[in-house]
Wavefront OBJ file of the C-alpha trace (Angstrom):
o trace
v 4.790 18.122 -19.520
v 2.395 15.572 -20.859
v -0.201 13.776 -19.300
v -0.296 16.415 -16.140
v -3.718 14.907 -14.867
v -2.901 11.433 -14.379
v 0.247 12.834 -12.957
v -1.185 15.022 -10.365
v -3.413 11.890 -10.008
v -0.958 9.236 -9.268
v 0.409 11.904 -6.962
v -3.013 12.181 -4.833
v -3.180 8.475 -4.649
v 0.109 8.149 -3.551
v -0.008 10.510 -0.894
v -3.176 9.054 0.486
v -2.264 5.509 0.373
v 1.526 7.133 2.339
v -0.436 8.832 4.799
v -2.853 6.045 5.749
v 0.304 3.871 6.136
v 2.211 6.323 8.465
v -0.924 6.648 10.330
v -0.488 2.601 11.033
v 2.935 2.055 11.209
v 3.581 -0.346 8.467
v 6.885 -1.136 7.822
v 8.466 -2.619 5.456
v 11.431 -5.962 5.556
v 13.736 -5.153 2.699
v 15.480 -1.863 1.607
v 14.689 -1.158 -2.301
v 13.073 -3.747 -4.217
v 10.298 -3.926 -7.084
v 7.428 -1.286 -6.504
v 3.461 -2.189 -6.806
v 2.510 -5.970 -6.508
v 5.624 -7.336 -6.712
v 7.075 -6.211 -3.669
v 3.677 -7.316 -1.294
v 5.752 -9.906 0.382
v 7.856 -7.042 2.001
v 5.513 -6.227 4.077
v 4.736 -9.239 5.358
v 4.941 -9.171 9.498
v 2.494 -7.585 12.125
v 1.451 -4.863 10.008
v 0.543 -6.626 6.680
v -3.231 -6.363 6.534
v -2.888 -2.153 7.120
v -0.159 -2.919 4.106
v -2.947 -4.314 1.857
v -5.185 -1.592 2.806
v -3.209 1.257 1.920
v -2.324 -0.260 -0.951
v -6.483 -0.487 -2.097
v -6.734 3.405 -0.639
v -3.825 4.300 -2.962
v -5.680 2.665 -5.958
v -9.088 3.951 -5.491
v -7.701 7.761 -4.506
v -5.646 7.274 -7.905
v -8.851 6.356 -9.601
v -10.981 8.534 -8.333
v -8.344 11.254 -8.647
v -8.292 10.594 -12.513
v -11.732 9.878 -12.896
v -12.185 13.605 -11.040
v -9.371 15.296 -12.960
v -11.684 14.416 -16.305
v -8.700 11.838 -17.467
l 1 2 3 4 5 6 7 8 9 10 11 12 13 14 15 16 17 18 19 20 21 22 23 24 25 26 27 28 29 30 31 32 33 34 35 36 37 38 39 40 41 42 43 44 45 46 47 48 49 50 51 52 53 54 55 56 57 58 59 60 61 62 63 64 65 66 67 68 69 70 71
């Protein structure tokens, strides 16, 4: 496979932006949908500012995952 860094990186920020939002609860309104910053307004509701903050965790994990993983 190709590109296995920023794979494995995505991957890392993934699972720490999914773990920070299980840890809070956020839910989601809609089943399926766009993914990234199309789909914010799904998560509009009680739990939409811990929605916006796993979202930055996910980004700077990813980053600093690549940046780490010499990408």
């Amino acid at each position: 496979m190709r590109l296995k860094k920023p794979f494995a990186a995505a991957l890392i920020g993934g699972a720490a932006g999914g773990a920070f939002y299980g840890m809070t609860g956020v839910a989601s309104y809609i089943v399926g949908g766009n993914a990234g910053l199309p789909s914010i307004p799904v998560f509009i509701g009680p739990t939409f500012i811990y929605a916006m903050i796993g979202l930055v965790i996910a980004f700077a994990a990813g980053t600093a995952a690549a940046y780490l993983l010499g990408f």
